[in-house]
C-alpha positions in Angstrom: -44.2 3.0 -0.3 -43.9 -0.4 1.6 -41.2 -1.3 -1.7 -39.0 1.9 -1.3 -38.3 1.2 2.5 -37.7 -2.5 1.5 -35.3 -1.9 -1.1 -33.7 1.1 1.1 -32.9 -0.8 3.8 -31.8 -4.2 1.0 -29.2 -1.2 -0.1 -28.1 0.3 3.3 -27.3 -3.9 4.2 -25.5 -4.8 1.2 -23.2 -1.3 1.2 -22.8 -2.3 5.1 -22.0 -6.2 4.1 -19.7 -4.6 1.4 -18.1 -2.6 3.6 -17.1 -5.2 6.5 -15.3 -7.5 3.6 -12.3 -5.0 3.3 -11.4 -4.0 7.0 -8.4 -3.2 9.1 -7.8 -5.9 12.2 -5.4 -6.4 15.2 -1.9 -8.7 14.5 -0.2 -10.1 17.2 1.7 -7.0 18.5 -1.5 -5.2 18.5 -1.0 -2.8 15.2 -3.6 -2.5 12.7 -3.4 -4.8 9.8 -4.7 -5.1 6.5 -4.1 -8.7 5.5 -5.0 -11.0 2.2 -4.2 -14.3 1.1 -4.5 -15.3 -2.5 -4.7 -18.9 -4.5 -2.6 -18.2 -7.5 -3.2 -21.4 -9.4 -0.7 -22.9 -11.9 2.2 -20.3 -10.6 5.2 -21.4 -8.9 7.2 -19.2 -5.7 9.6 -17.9 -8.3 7.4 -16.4 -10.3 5.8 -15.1 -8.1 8.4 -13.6 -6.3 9.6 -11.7 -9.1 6.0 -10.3 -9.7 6.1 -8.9 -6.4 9.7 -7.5 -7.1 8.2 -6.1 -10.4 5.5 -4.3 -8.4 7.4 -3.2 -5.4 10.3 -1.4 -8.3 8.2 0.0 -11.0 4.0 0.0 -10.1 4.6 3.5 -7.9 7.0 6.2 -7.6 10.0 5.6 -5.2 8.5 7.9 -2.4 5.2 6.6 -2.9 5.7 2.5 -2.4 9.2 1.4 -2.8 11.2 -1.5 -2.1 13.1 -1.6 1.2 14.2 -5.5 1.6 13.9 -8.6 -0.3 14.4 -12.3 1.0 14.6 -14.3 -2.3 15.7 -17.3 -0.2 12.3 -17.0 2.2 10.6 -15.9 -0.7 9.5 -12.9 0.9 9.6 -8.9 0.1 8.9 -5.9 2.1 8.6 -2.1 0.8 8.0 0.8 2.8 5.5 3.7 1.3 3.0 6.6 2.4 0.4 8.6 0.8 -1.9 12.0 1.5 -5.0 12.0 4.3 -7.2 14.1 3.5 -8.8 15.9 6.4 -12.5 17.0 5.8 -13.1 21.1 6.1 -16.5 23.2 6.0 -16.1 24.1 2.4 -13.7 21.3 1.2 -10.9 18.6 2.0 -7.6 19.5 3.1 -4.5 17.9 4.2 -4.1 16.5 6.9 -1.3 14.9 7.1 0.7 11.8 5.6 0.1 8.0 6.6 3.3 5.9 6.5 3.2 2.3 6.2 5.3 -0.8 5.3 4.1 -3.8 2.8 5.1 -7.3 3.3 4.2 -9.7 0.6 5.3 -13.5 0.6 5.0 -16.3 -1.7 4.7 -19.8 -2.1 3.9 -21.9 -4.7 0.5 -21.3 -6.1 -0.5 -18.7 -3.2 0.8 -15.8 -1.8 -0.4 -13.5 0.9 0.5 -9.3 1.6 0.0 -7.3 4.4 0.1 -3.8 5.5 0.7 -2.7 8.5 2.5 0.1 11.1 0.9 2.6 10.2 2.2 5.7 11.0 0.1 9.1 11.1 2.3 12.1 10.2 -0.2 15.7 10.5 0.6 18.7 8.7 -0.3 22.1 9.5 -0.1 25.4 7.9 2.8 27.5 7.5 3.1 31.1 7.8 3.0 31.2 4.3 0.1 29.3 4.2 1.3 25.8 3.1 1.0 22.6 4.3 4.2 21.0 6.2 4.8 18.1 8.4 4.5 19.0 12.0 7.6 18.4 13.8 7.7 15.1 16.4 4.1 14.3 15.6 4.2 11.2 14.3 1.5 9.1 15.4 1.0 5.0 15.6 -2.2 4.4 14.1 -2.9 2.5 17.3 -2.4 5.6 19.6 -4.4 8.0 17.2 -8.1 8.0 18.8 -6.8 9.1 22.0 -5.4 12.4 19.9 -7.4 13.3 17.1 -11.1 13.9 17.2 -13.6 11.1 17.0 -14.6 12.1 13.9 -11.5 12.7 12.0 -9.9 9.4 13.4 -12.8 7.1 11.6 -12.3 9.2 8.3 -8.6 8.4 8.6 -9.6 4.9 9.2 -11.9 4.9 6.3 -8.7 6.2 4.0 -6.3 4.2 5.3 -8.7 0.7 4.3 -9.9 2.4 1.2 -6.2 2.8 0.3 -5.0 -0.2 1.1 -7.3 -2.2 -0.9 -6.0 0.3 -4.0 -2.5 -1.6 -2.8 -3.8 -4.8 -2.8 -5.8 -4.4 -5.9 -3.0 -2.9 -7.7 -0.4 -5.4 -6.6 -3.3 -8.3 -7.7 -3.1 -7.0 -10.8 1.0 -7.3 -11.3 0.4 -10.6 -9.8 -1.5 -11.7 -12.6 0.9 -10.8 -15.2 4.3 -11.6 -16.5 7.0 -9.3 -14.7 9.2 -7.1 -16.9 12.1 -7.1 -14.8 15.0 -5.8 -16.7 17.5 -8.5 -17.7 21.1 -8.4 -17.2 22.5 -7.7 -21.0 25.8 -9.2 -21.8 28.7 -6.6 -22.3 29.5 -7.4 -26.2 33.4 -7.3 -26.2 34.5 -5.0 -28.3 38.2 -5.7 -30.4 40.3 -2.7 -29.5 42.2 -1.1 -32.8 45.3 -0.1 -32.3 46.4 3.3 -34.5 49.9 3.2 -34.0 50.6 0.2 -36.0 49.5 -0.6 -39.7 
């Protein structure tokens, strides 16, 4: 008995010591930031600024994560992108709305470090015809959204919001590791015009 409530509470600390490693934090301006800084060892700026262009342009639909400015001279990249909140129901999940957010990513040689941050809580609600749409004007600042959602839906949202930003930052690890396939510019072959009216 005495080795079930030891290895209980050894499982309830490490999911809780697991937990606080991937975490939202204040910046500067007081918005919630999720922020990382990676050694990339043996890779210079360059490369990897055009493995963050890569995965900015091709790792997610447009709508979902998409590029919005690039700096090649500051070596830095920013994309704007949003995805679904769920919102938990009696019988189910549902949705509750849409979470905006912009990426920054910046490089240097053999490191590079990405954040997200202003987040941006858009609800939905149900239409007469019993979809979900956007509610008009309610955009929320992540910052400003415990003072007008419920206690309980507000940590859930927090709890999505870190779980999918580490699916960013794991993702965008991922295209960091590997060579980009950014298309290359082709050269126009010229082509010798023929000319029918004279033989």
């Amino acid at each position: 008995m005495k080795n079930i409530i030891v290895v209980s509470l050894l499982v309830f600390f490490a999911k809780n010591v697991f937990a606080q490693k991937d975490s939202l934090s204040f910046d500067e301006h007081d918005k919630y930031i999720y922020y990382k800084l990676v050694d990339q060892p043996g890779v210079n700026a360059d490369t990897l600024y055009n493995r963050g262009l890569y995965f900015l342009t091709a790792a997610y639909p447009k709508k979902t994560l998409g590029l919005s400015k690039s700096d090649k001279e500051n070596h830095s990249l920013t994309g704007v992108g949003s995805y679904m909140i769920s919102k938990k129901a009696l019988v189910g999940n549902s949705e509750g709305g849409e979470m905006h957010y912009t990426l920054t990513i910046e490089v240097k040689d053999l490191k590079y470090r990405y954040w997200l941050t202003d987040f941006v809580y858009q609800p939905y609600q149900r239409n007469r015809y019993g979809s979900s749409e956007p509610v008009a004007g309610g955009e929320i600042p992540l910052e400003k959204a415990s003072a007008k959602l419920s206690k309980s839906d507000f940590s859930n949202y927090l709890d999505q919001v870190i779980a999918n930003s580490k699916q960013v930052g794991d993702r965008l690890r991922a295209y960091m590791l590997k060579a980009s396939s950014l298309a290359k510019k082709q050269e126009v072959k010229k082509v010798n015009k023929i000319s029918t009216k004279e033989w």
